[in-house]
KERO-778077 format. One record per residue: residue number from 0; residue in three letters; x, y, z of N, C-alpha, C in turn. Coordinates in steps of 0.2 Angstrom, whole numbers, padded with zeros to 4 digits. Layout:
N
mise,gumar,n_X,n_Y,n_Z,ca_X,ca_Y,ca_Z,c_X,c_Y,c_Z
NUM,ALA,X,Y,Z,X,Y,Z,X,Y,Z
...
This chain:
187
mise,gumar,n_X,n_Y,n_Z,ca_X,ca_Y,ca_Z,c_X,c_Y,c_Z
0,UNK,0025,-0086,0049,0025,-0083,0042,0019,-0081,0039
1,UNK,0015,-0085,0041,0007,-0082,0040,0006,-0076,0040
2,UNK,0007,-0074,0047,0005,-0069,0048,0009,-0062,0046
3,UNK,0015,-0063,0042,0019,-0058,0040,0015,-0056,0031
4,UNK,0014,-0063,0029,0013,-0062,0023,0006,-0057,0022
5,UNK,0001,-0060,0027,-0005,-0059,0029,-0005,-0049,0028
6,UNK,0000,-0046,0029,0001,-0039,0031,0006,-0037,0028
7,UNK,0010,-0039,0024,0012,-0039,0015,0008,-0037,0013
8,UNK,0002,-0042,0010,-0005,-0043,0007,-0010,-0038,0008
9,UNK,-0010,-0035,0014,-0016,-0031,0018,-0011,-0024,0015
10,UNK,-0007,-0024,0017,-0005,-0018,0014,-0004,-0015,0007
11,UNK,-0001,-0020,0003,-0003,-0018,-0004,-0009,-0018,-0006
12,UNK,-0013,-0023,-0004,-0021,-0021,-0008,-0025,-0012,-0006
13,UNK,-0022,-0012,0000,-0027,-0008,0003,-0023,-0001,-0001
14,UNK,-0016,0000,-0003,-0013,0004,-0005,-0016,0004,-0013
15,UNK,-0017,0001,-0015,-0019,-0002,-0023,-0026,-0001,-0023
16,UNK,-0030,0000,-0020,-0037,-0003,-0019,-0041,0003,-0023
17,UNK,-0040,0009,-0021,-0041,0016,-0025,-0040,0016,-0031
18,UNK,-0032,0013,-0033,-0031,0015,-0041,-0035,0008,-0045
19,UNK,-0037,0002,-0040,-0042,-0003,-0046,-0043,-0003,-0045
20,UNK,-0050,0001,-0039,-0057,0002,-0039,-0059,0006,-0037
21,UNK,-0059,0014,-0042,-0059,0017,-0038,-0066,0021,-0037
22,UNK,-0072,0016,-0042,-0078,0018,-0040,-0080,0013,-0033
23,UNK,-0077,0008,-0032,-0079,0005,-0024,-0077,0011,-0023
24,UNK,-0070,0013,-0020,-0068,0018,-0014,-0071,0023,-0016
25,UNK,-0076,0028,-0022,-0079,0034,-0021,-0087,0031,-0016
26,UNK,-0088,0025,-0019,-0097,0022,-0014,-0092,0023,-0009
27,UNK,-0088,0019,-0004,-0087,0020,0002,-0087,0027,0004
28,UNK,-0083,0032,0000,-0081,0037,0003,-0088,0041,0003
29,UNK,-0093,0040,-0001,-0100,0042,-0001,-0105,0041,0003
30,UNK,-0106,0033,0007,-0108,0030,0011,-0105,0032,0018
31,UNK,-0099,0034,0020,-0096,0036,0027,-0095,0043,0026
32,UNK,-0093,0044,0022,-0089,0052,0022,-0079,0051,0019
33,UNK,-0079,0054,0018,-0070,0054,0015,-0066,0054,0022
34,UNK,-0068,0057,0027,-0062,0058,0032,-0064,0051,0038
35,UNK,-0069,0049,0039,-0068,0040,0040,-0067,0036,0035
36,UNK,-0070,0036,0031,-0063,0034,0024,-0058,0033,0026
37,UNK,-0055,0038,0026,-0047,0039,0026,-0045,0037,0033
38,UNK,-0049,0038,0038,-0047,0035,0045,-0047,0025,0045
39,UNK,-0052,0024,0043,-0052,0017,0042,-0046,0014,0037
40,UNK,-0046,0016,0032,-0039,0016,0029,-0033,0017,0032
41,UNK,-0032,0021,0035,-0027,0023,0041,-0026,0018,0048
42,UNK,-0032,0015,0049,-0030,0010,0053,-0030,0002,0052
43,UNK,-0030,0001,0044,-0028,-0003,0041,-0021,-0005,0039
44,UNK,-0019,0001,0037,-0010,0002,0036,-0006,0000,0043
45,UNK,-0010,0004,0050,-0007,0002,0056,-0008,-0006,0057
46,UNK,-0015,-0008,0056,-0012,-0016,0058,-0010,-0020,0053
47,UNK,-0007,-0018,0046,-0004,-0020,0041,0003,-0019,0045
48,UNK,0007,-0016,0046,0012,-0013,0048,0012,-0019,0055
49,UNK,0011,-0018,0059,0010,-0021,0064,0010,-0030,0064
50,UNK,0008,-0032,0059,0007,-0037,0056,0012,-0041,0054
51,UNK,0016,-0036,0050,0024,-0036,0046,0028,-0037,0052
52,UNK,0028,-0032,0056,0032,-0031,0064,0031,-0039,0065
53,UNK,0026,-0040,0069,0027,-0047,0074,0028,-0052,0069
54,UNK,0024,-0051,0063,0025,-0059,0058,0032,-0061,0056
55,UNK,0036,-0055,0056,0043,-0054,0055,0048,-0057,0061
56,UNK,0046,-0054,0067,0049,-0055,0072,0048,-0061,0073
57,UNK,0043,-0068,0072,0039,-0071,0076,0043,-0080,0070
58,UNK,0045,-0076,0064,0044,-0081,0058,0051,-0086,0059
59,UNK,0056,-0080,0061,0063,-0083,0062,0066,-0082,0058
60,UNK,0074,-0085,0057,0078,-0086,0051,0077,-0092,0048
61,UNK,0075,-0092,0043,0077,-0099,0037,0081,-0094,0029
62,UNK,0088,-0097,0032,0091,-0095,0024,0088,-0097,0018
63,UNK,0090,-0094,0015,0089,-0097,0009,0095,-0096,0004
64,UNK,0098,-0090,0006,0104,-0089,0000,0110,-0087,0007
65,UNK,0114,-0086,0004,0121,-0083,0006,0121,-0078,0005
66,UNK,0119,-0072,0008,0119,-0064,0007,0130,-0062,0005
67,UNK,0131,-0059,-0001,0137,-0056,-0002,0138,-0053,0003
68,UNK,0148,-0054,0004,0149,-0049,0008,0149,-0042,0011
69,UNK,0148,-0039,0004,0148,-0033,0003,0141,-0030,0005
70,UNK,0135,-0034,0005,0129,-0033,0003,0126,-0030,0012
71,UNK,0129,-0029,0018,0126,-0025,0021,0131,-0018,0020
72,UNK,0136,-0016,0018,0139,-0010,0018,0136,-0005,0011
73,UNK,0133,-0011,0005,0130,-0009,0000,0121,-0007,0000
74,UNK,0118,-0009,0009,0113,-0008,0011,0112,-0003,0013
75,UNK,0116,-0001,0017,0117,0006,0022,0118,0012,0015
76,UNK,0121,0010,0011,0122,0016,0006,0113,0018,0002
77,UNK,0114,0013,-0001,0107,0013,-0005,0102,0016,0001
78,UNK,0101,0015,0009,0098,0016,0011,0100,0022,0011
79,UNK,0104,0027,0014,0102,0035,0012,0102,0036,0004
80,UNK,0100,0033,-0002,0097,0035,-0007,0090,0035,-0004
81,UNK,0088,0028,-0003,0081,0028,-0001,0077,0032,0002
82,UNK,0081,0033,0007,0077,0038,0013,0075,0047,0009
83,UNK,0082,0047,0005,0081,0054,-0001,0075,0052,-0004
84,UNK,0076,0048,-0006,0069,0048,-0012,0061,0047,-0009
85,UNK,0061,0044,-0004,0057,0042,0000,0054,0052,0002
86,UNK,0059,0055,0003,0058,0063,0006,0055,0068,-0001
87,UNK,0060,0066,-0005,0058,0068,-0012,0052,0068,-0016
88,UNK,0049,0066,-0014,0041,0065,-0014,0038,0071,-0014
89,UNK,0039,0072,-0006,0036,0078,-0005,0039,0085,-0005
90,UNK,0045,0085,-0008,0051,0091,-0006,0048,0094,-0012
91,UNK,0052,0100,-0013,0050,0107,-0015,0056,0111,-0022
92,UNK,0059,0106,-0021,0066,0106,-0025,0066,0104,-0033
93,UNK,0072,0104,-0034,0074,0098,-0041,0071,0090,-0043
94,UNK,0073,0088,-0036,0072,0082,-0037,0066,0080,-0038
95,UNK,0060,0082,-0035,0053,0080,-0038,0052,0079,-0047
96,UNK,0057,0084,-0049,0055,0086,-0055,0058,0077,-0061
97,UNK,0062,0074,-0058,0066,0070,-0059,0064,0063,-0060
98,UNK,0060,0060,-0054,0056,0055,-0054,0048,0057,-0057
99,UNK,0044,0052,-0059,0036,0052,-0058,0035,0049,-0050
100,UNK,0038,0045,-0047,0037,0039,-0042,0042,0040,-0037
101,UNK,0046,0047,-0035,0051,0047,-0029,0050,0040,-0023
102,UNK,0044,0040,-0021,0045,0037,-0016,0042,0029,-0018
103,UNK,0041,0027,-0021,0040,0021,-0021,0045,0018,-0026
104,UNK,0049,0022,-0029,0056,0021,-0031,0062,0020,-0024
105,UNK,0059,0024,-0020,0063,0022,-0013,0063,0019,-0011
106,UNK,0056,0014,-0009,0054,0007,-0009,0059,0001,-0009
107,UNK,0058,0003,-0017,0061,-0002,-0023,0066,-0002,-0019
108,UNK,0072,0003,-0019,0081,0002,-0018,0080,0001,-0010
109,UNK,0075,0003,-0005,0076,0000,0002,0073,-0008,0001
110,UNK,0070,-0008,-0004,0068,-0017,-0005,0075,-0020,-0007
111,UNK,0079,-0018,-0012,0083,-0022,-0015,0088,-0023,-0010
112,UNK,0091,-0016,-0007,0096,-0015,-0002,0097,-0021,0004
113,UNK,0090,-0021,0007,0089,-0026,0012,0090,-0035,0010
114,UNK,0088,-0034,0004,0088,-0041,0000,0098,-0045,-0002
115,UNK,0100,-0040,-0002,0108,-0038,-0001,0110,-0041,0003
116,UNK,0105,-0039,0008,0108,-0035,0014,0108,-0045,0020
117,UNK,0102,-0049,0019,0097,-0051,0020,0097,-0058,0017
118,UNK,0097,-0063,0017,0095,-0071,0014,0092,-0073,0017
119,UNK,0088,-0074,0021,0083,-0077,0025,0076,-0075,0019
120,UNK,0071,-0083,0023,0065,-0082,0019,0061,-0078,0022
121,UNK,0061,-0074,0027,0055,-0069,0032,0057,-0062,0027
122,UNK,0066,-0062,0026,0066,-0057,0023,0064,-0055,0016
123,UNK,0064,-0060,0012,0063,-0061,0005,0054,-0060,0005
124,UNK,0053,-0061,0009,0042,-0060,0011,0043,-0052,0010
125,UNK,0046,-0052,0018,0045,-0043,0017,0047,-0039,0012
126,UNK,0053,-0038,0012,0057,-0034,0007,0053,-0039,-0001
127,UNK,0055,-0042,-0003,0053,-0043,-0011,0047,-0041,-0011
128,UNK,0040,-0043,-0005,0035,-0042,-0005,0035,-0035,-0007
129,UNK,0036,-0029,-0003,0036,-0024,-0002,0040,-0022,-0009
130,UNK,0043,-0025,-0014,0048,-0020,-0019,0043,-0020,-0025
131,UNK,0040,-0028,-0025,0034,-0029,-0028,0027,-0025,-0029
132,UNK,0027,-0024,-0025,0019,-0020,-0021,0023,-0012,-0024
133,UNK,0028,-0012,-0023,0031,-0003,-0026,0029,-0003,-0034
134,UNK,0032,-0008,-0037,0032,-0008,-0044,0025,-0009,-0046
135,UNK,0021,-0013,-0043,0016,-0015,-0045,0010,-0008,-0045
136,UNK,0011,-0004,-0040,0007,0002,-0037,0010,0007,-0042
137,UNK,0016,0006,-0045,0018,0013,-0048,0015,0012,-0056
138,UNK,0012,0004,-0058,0009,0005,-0063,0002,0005,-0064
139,UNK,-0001,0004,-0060,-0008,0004,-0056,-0008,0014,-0057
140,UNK,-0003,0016,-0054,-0004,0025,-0055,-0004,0027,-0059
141,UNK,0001,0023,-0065,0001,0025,-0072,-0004,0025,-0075
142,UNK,-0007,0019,-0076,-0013,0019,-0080,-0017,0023,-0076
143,UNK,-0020,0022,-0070,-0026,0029,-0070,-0025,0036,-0070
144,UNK,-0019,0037,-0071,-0018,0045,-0071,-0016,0046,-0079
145,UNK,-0013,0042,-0082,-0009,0044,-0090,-0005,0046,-0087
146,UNK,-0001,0052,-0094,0006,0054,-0094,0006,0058,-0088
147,UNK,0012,0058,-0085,0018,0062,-0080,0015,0068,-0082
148,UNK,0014,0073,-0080,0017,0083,-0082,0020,0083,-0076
149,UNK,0025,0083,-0078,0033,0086,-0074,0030,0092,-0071
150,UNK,0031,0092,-0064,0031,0097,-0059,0036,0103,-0061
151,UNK,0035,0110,-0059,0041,0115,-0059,0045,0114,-0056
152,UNK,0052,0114,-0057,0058,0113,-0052,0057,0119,-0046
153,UNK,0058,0119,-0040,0059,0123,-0036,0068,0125,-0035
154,UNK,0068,0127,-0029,0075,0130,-0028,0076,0123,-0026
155,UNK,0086,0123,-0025,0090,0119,-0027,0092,0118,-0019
156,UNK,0093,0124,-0013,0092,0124,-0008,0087,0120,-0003
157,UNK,0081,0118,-0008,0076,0113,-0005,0078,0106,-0006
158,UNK,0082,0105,-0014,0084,0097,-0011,0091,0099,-0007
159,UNK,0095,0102,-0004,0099,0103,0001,0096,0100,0008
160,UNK,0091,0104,0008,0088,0102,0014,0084,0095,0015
161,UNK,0083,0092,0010,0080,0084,0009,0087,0082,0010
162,UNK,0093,0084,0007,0097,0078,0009,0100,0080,0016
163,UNK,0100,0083,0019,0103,0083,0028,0096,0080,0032
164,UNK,0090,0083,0030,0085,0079,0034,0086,0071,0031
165,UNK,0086,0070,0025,0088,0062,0026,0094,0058,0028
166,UNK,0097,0062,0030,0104,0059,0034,0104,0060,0039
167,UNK,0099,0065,0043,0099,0063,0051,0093,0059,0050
168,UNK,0088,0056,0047,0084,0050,0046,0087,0047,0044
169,UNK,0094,0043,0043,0097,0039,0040,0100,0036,0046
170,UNK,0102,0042,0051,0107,0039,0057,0101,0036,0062
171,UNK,0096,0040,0063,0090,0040,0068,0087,0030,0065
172,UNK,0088,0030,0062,0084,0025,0059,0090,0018,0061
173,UNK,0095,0019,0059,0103,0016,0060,0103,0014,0067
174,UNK,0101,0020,0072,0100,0019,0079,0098,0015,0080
175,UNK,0090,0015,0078,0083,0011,0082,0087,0003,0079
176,UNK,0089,0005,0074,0090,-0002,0070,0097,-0007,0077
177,UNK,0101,-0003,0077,0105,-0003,0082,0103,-0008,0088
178,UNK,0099,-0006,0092,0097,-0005,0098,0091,-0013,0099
179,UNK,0088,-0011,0093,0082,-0018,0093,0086,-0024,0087
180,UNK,0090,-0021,0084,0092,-0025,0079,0090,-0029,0073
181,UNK,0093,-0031,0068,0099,-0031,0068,0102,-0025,0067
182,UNK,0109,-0025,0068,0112,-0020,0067,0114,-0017,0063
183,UNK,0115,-0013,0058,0117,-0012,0050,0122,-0011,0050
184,UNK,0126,-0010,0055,0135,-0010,0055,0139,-0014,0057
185,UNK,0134,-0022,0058,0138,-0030,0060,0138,-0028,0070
186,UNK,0141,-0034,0072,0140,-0034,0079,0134,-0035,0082
């Protein structure tokens, strides 16, 4: 379990670390240069990730609650929200204009979904860790940036295409999840 929490931790600070420090990270990015900066930081997130993966894998099940029945048919759903919004981020369309935080509002609803979805303590680490870390990062943005200015809506045909790409990311994803498990569809 250590080692999951360990890369929970590692990946919100390092995600966090710019918006509460962000005269530390302009000294490093002045000391190295910005694009080893951002390399370093990049292979940070990888073994942040990697960390989650085996620490997840490695932790086991210990329940803790009794996940509802409904609660993996109401995961798979919120999960193509998530995936939307997750894309919505960076899409060209309406939906940008909608949210301040599309994708870490994605986060959240693929944190809660799997929480649903999920009653073990490994999952409550990652997921609650990770819905936390969204919420917490989205006020961290706030304060250093101030007020939202609403981006321009684009065409309407752009979030179309946000939602078919996130529906073959939805099924792709359902696969892997398939194949390596658990399943999202029982069995």
């Amino acid at each position: 379990m250590a080692l999951l929490i360990a890369g929970v931790l590692i990946w919100a600070l390092a995600h966090m670390f710019k918006g509460l420090m962000p005269e530390a990270r302009a000294s490093i990015d002045a000391k190295i240069g910005a694009g080893p900066a951002k390399g370093a930081v990049s292979v940070i997130f990888l073994a942040s990730i990697l960390m989650m993966v085996f620490g997840f894998m490695a932790a086991g099940e210990q329940a803790v609650y009794e996940p509802p029945s409904w609660g993996a048919v109401v995961n798979n759903l919120l999960m193509v929200v998530a995936v939307f919004l997750m894309g919505a981020g960076s899409g060209k369309g309406i939906s940008p204009t909608l949210l301040r935080h599309p994708m870490l509002t994605g986060v959240i609803v693929w944190s809660g979904g799997h929480l649903l979805a999920n009653g073990d303590m490994r999952s409550i680490v990652l997921f609650g860790g990770l819905g936390i870390w969204a919420a917490l990062n989205m006020l961290v943005i706030n304060m250093r940036d101030g007020a939202w200015e609403r981006p321009e809506a684009g065409p309407i045909k752009a979030d179309i295409k946000t939602v078919v790409i996130s529906l073959i990311l939805f099924a792709v994803i359902a696969a892997i999840h398939h194949f390596i498990g658990p399943s999202p569809f029982g069995g």
